[in-house]
C-alpha positions in Angstrom: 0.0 0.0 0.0 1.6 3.5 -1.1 0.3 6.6 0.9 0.4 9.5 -0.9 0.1 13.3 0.7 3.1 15.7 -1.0 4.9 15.1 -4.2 7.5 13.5 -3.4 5.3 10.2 -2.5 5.1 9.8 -5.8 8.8 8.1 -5.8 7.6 5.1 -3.8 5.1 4.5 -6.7 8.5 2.8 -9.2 6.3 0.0 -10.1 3.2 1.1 -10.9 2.2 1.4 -14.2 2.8 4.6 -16.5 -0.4 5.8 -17.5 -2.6 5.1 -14.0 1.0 7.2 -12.1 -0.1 10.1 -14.5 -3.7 9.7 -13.7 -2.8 10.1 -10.0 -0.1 12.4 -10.3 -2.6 14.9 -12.7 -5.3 14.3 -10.0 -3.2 14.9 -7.3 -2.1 18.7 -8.6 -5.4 19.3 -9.5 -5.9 19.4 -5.4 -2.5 21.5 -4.9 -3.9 23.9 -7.7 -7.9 23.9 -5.9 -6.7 25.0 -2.1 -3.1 26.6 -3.0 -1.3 24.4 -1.1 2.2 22.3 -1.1 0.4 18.9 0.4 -3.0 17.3 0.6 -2.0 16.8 4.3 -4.4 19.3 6.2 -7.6 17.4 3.8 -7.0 14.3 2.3 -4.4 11.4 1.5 -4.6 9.0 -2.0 -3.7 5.3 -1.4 -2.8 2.7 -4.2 -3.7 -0.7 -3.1 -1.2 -3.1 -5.5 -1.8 -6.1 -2.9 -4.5 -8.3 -2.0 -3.3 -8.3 1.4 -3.6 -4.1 1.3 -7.7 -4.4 1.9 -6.9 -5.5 5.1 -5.2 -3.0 5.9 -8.4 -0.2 6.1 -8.0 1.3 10.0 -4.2 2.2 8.4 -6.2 4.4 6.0 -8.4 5.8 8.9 -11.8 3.6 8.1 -13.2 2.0 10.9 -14.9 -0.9 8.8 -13.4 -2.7 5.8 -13.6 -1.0 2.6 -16.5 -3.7 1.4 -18.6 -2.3 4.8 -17.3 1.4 4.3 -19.5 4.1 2.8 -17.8 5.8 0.0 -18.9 9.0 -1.5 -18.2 8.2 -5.2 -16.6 5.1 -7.1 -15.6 5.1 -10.6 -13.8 2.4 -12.5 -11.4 4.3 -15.2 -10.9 2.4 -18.0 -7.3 3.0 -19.5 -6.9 2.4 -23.5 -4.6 2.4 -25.9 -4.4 0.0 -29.0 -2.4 -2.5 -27.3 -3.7 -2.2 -24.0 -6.1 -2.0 -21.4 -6.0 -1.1 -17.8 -9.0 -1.4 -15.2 -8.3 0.8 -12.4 -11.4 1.1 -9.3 -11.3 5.0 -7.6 -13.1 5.1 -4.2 -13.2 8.2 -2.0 -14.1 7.8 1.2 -15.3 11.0 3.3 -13.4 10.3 6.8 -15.0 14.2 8.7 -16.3 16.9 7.5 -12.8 18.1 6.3 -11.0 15.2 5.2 -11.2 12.3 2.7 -9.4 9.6 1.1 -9.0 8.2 -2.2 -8.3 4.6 -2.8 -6.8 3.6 -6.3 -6.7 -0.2 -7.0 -6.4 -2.0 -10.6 -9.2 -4.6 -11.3 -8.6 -8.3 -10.0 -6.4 -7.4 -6.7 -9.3 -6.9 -4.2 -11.4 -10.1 -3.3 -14.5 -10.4 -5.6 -17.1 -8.9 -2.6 -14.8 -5.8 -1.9 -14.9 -5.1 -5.8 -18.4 -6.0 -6.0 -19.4 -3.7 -3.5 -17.5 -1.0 -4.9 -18.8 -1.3 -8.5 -21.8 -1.6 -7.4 -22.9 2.6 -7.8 -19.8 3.2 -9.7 -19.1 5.4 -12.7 -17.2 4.6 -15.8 -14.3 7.0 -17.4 -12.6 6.0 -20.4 -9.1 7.4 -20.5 -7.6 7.2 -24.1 -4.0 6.2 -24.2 -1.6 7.8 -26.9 2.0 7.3 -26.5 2.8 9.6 -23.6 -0.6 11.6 -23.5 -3.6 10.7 -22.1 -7.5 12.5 -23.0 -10.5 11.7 -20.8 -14.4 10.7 -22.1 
């Protein structure tokens, strides 16, 4: 599990894939831009689940319940394409208080089937078009 509040998090993230690192990373300044700020500390944290063994680890992400027992505020599945490749990637965020929230990122097929059941279950779906190093949303 990779927690991820100030830019230079994003150096623990060596072996996740290219195009779901930008996704993050673009999200993540979008924040910095929003509230003018160096960190997401103060509001919010992002954390990429890239074990199994990571949704067990949910009090670590301050829920009290396990994800699949959590309320979330919105879930979307982004759908990553290029012509050779596709990339399922779930987005949860989970309010924690009134002034801070978390987002979990986690690529299809590493949460148990319930957890990614539940999760999908009021989802969204964004396509995210792949080509060579940029990346356009629908």
């Amino acid at each position: 599990m990779i927690k991820i509040e100030k830019p230079n998090d994003f150096e623990k993230m060596k072996n996740i894939s290219p195009p779901i690192l930008t996704y993050i990373r673009q999200y993540f300044q979008f924040f910095l831009k929003e509230y003018n700020c160096n960190d997401i500390t103060d509001f919010g944290s992002f954390y990429v689940l890239d074990d199994e063994k990571d949704v067990l680890k949910y009090s670590e992400m301050g829920l009290h319940q396990p994800i699949a027992e959590s309320p979330y505020e919105f879930s979307e599945e982004l759908i990553f394409k290029s012509s050779n490749q596709k990339i399922e990637v779930l987005h949860s965020c989970f309010v924690l208080s009134d002034g801070y929230a978390i987002s979990v990122f986690v690529q299809r097929g590493v949460l148990d089937s319930a957890t990614e059941k539940y999760l999908l279950k009021e989802s969204t779906k964004k396509e995210i078009l792949i080509e060579g190093r940029k990346q356009s949303w629908q």
